[in-house]
KOLPA-589717 format. One line per 5 residues: number of its first residue (from 1); for each residue x, y negated, z of C-alpha. Coordinates in nm, 4 decimals. Layout:
// KOLPA-589717
NUM> X/Y/Z; ... $
//
This chain:
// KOLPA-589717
1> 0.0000/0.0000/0.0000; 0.1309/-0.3300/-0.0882; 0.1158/-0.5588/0.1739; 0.2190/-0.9432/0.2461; 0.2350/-0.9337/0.6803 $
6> 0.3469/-1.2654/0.8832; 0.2847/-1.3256/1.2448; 0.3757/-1.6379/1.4220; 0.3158/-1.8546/1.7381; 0.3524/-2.1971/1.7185 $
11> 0.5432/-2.4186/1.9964; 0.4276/-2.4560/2.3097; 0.2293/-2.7568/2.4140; 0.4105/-3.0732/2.5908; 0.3555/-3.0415/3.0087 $
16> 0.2330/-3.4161/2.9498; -0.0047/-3.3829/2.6711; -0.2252/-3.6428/2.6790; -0.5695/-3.4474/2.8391; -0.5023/-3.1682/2.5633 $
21> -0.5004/-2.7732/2.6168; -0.3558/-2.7012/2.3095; -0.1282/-2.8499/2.0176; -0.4197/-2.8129/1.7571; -0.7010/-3.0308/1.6854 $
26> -0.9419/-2.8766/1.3765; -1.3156/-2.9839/1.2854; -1.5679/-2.7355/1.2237; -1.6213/-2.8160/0.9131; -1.5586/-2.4515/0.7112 $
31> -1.2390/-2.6796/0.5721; -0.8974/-2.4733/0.6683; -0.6805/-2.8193/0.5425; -0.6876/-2.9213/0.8845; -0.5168/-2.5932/1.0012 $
36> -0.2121/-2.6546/0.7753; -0.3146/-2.3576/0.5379; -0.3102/-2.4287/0.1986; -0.4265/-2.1949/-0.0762; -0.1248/-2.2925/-0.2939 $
41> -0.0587/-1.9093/-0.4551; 0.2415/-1.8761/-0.1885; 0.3037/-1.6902/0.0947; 0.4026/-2.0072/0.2975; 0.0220/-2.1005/0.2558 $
46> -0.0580/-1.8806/0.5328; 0.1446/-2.0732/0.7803; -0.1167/-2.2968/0.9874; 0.0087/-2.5945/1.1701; 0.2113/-2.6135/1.4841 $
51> 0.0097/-2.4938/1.7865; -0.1874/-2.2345/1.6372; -0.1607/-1.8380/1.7234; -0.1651/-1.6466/1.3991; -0.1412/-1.3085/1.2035 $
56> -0.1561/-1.2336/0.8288; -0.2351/-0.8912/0.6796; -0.2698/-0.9814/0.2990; -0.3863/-0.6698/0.1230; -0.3799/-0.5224/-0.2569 $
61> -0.5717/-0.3161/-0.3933; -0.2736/-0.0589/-0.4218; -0.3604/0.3592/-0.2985; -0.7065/0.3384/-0.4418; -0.7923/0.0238/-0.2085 $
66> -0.6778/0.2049/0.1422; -0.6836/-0.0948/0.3821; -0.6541/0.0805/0.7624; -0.8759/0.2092/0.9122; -1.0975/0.2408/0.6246 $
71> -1.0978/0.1550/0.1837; -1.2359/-0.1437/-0.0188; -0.9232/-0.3356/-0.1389; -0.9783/-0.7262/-0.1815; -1.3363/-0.6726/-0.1074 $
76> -1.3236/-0.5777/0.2311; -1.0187/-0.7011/0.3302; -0.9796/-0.8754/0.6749; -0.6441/-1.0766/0.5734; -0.5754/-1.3657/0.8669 $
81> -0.6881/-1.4482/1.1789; -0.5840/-1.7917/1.3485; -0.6613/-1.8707/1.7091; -0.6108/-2.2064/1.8978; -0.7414/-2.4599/2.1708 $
86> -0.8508/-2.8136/2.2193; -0.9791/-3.0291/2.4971; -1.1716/-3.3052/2.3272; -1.3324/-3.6506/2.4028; -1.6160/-3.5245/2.6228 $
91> -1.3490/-3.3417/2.8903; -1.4652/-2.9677/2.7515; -1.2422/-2.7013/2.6455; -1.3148/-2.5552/2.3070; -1.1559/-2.1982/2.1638 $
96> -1.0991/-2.2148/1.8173; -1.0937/-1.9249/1.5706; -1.0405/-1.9233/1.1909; -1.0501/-1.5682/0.9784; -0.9369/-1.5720/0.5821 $
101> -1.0965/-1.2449/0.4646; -1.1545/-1.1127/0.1000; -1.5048/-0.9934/0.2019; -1.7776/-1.2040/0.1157; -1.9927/-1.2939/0.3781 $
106> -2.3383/-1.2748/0.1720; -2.2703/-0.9245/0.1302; -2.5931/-0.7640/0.2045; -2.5432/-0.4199/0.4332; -2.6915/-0.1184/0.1788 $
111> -2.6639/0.2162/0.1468; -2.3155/0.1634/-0.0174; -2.2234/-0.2013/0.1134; -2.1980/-0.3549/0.4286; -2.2285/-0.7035/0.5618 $
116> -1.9999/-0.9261/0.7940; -1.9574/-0.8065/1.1815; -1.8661/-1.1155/1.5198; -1.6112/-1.1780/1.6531; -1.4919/-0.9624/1.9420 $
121> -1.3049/-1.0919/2.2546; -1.1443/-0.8804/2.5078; -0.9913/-1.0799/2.8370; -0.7266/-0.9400/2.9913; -0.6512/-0.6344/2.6758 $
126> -0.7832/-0.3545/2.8525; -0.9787/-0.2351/2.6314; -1.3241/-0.3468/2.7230; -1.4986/-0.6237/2.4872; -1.5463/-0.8882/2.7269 $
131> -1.7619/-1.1373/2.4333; -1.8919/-1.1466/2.0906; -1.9535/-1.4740/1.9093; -2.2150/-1.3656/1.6152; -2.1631/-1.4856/1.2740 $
136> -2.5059/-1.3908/1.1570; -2.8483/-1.3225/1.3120; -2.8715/-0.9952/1.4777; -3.2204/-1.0033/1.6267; -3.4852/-1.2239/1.7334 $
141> -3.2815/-1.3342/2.0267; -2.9597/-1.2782/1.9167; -2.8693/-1.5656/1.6912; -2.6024/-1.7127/1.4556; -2.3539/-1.8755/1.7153 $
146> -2.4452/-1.6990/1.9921; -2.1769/-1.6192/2.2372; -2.2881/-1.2904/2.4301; -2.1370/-1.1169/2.7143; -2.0819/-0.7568/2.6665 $
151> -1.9791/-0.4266/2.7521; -1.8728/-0.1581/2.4880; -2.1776/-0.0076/2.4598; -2.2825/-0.3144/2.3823; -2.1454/-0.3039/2.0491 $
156> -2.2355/-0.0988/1.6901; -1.9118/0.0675/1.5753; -1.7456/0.1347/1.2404; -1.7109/0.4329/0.9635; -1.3907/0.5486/1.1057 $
161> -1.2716/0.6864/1.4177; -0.8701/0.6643/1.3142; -0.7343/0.5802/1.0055; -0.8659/0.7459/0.7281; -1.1125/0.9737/0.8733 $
166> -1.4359/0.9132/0.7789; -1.6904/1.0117/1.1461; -1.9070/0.7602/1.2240; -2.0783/0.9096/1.5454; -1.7407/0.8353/1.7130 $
171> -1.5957/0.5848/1.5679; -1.4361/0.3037/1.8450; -1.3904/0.0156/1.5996; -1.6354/-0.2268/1.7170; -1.7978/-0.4422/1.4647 $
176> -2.1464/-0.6363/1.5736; -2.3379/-0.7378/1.8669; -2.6601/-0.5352/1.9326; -2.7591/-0.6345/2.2803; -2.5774/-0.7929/2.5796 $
181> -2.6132/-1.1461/2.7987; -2.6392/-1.4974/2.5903; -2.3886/-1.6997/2.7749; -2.3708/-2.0054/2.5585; -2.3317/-2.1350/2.1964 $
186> -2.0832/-2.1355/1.9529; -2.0762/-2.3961/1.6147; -1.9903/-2.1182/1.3171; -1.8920/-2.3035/0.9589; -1.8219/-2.0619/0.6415 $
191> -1.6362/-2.1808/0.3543; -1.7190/-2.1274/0.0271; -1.5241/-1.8920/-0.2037; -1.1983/-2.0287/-0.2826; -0.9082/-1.9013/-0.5235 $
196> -0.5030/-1.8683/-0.4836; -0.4683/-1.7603/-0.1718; -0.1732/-1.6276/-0.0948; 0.0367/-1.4416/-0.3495; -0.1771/-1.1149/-0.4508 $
201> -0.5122/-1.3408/-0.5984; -0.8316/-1.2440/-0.5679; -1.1861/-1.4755/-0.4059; -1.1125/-1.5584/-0.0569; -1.3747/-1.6921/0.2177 $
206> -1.3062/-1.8697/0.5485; -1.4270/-1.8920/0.8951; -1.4532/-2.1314/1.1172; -1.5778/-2.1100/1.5205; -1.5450/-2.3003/1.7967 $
211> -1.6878/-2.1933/2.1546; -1.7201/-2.4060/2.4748; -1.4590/-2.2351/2.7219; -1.7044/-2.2330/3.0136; -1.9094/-1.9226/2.8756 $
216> -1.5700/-1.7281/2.9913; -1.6369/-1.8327/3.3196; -1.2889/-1.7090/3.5493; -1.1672/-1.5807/3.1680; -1.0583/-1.9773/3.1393 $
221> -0.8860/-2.1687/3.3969; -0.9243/-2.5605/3.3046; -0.7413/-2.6207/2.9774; -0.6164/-2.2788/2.9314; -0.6710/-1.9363/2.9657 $
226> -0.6555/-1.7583/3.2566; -0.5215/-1.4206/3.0999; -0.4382/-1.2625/2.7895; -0.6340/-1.1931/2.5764; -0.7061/-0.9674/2.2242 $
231> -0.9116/-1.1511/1.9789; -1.0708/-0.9342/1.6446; -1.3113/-0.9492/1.3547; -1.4212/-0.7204/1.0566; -1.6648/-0.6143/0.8932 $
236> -1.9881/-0.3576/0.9579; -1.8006/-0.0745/0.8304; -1.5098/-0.1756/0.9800; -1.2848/-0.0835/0.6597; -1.0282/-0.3140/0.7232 $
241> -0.9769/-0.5030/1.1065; -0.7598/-0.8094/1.1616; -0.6516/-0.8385/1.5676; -0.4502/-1.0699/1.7152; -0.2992/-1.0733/2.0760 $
246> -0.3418/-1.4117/2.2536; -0.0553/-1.4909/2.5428; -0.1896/-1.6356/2.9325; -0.0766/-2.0149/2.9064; 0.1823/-2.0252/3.1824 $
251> 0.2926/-2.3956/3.1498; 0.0896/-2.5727/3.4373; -0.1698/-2.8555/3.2999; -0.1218/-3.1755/3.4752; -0.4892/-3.3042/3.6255 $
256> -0.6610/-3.6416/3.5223; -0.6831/-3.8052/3.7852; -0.2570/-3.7365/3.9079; -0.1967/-3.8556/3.5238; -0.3992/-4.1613/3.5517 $
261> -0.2188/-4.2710/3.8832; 0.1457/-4.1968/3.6986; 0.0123/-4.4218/3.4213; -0.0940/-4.6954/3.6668; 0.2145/-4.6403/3.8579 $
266> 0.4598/-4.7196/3.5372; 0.2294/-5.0009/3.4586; 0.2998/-5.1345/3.7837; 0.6908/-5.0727/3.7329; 0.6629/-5.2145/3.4089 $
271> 0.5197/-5.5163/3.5237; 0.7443/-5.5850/3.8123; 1.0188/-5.5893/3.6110; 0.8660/-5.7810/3.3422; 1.1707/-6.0889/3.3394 $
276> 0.9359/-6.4734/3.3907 $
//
């Protein structure tokens, strides 16, 4: 299988940041500019901005479309999956998530195709989904945007339950919310297709999420998270997954109010020895 693969994390985020969590600042817009990717037919196109978390899996359709744990080639290809935080205007702490994927999201799921799966969110990498943020309606009370808190069973699973072999009755690979606890509301923006992506070609989409912090509740600490955490998406077959690991910030966030009285206090020096 021919494969482009990059992973990266981007620098860590000044002790002094003015009231920020996290180097990045994106609008949920379904525009990936403001990321720092550029569909420019190059691998370096993949590389977002400085402070955002990232992985790139960009797949062929080379070995009859094998992609892991499942087939499709481009079609069902989960490619990138970019992860970063910002604490904006109104004092809240937003998570934000953007996914490149060859899979279009208006696939309809069929007896031989299969629609887009959420977002799954497991605090603390033990192996229990902690969250899913739904990209699509999933019942009459589980809605586009949703951010749900879950258990496992909690979850409808995948085709697959390893690599290549094809057993749906135990398959682990989660792929959509079908019941759990609404615990707040995510904004969810999807691109339109878009062309020269990376180096192998093909229609690309992109996602775009953002979700308040506070429906973690002791997941997120302030400005940061409280512990590590493993962040997926894929598909309702779940043909092809792209997973990222997600550090526990360890650099200690200043508070408001000691930053305000260190501003007033150099204004004060400042002043003093201001020459009349």
């Amino acid at each position: 299988m021919r494969k482009e693969l990059l992973t990266g994390l981007a620098a860590t985020v000044a002790l002094l940041a003015p009231l920020g969590a996290s180097a990045a600042s994106v609008t949920i817009d379904g525009n990936f500019t403001d990321w720092g990717i550029a569909n420019n037919g190059t691998t370096a196109g993949w590389t977002p901005k400085s402070g955002v978390v990232y992985t790139v899996e960009d797949q062929s359709n080379a070995m009859n479309g094998f992609l892991s744990p499942g087939w499709g080639g481009q079609a069902y290809d989960a490619e990138a999956l970019y992860v970063t935080w910002q604490t904006k205007a109104d004092g809240k702490t937003y998570l934000d998530v953007g996914i490149v994927t060859g899979h279009d999201p208006s696939t309809a799921t069929t007896a031989n195709s299969y629609g887009r799966g959420d977002i799954a969110i497991d605090f603390g990498k033990n192996g229990s989904w902690d969250f899913g943020i739904l990209t699509a309606n999933r019942s009459a009370t589980l809605l586009r945007g949703d951010v749900v808190a879950t258990a496992n069973a909690d979850w409808s699973t995948g085709l697959w339950s390893s690599p290549g072999v094809f057993a749906p009755e135990s398959s682990p690979y989660v792929t959509k919310v079908a019941s759990g606890t609404d615990v707040g509301n995510a904004s969810v923006a999807i691109s339109n297709a878009f062309t020269n992506m990376g180096i192998l070609g093909g229609n690309h989409w992109f996602y775009e999420v953002e979700i308040p912090v506070d429906a973690f509740g002791s997941h997120w600490h302030g400005m940061n998270p409280s512990e590590a955490f493993s962040i997926q998406w894929t598909m309702l077959c779940a043909n092809d997954i792209v997973a990222l690991n997600v550090a526990a910030t360890t650099v200690p966030e200043p508070a408001i109010p000691a930053l305000v009285l260190t501003g007033l206090a150099l204004a004060g020096l400042t002043r003093r020895r201001t020459p009349h």
